[in-house]
Phi, psi and omega in degrees: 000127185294141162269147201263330158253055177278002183237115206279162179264073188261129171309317214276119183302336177297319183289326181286326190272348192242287258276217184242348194295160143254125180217061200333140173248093175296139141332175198270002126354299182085053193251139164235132173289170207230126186246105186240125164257189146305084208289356182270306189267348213045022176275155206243116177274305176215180161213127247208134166253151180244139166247172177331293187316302168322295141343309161281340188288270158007286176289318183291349199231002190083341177233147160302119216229138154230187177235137180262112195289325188287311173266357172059049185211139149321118174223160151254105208288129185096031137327329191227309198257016187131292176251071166312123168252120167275118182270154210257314189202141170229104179269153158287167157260210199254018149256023195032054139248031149218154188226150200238064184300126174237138210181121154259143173321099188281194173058246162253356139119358174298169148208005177241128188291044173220036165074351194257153192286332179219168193280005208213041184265024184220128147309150150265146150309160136201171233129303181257144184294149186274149173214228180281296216292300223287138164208139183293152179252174213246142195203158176356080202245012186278159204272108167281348183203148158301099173309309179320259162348321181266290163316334212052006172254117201244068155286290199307173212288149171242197179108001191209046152271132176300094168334097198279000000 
């Protein structure tokens, strides 16, 4: 079992923003947001939080590990669909509390459990003031996997599965 406090603590900000230690500054969670693109295209697939476990997971193994705030459980992701991420290359920004996942896709290459290659498959307008009437528009929105089939919940909307 990877140990989870294995990531040292720094105050002093000149050391956390210039040094070499790595030392993640978790929220009062004990959460870091997580930003993942694509290492092939640079398109941004998801956005995802990590705690300590996740995190040492990740790094020890290479594959993409998170924390689920809603179930309050640890997953890997395509752990149930599949679609595993090889973290390719992982950065900090410069106070370390975010990390920047470059990853490549296994499977059919989704990452969003509504079947889609990224999480980020509806637009904002914008220009116009927000209300009621904005309404997103639809962006790469097609389905590479049945969520119904993988999951079993077929909430989400149908009409855009990819046709193999």
């Amino acid at each position: 079992m990877t140990k989870t406090n294995v990531f040292p603590k720094i105050e002093d900000k000149t050391e956390r923003e210039e040094g070499t230690v790595f030392a993640p500054n978790f929220d009062a969670h004990g959460l870091l947001p997580v930003i993942v693109t694509s290492a092939k295209t640079g398109e941004v697939l998801m956005f995802a939080f990590m705690n300590a476990q996740a995190l040492a997971l990740s790094i020890e193994t290479g594959e993409a590990h998170y924390w689920s705030r809603s179930r309050k459980s640890l997953w890997r992701k395509g752990e149930t669909s599949g679609n595993t991420q090889r973290i390719v290359e992982m950065r900090t920004d410069c106070d370390q509390d975010v990390i920047w996942l470059k990853v490549e896709m296994t499977g059919a290459e989704a990452c969003c459990h509504t079947g889609r290659r990224s999480c980020f498959y509806r637009a904002i307008p914008t220009g116009d003031a927000p209300g009621a009437a904005l309404s997103l528009v639809w962006v790469d929105a097609e389905r590479h996997f049945d969520p119904d089939a993988v999951y079993g919940h077929g909430a989400a909307a149908k009409g855009t599965l990819k046709s193999s």
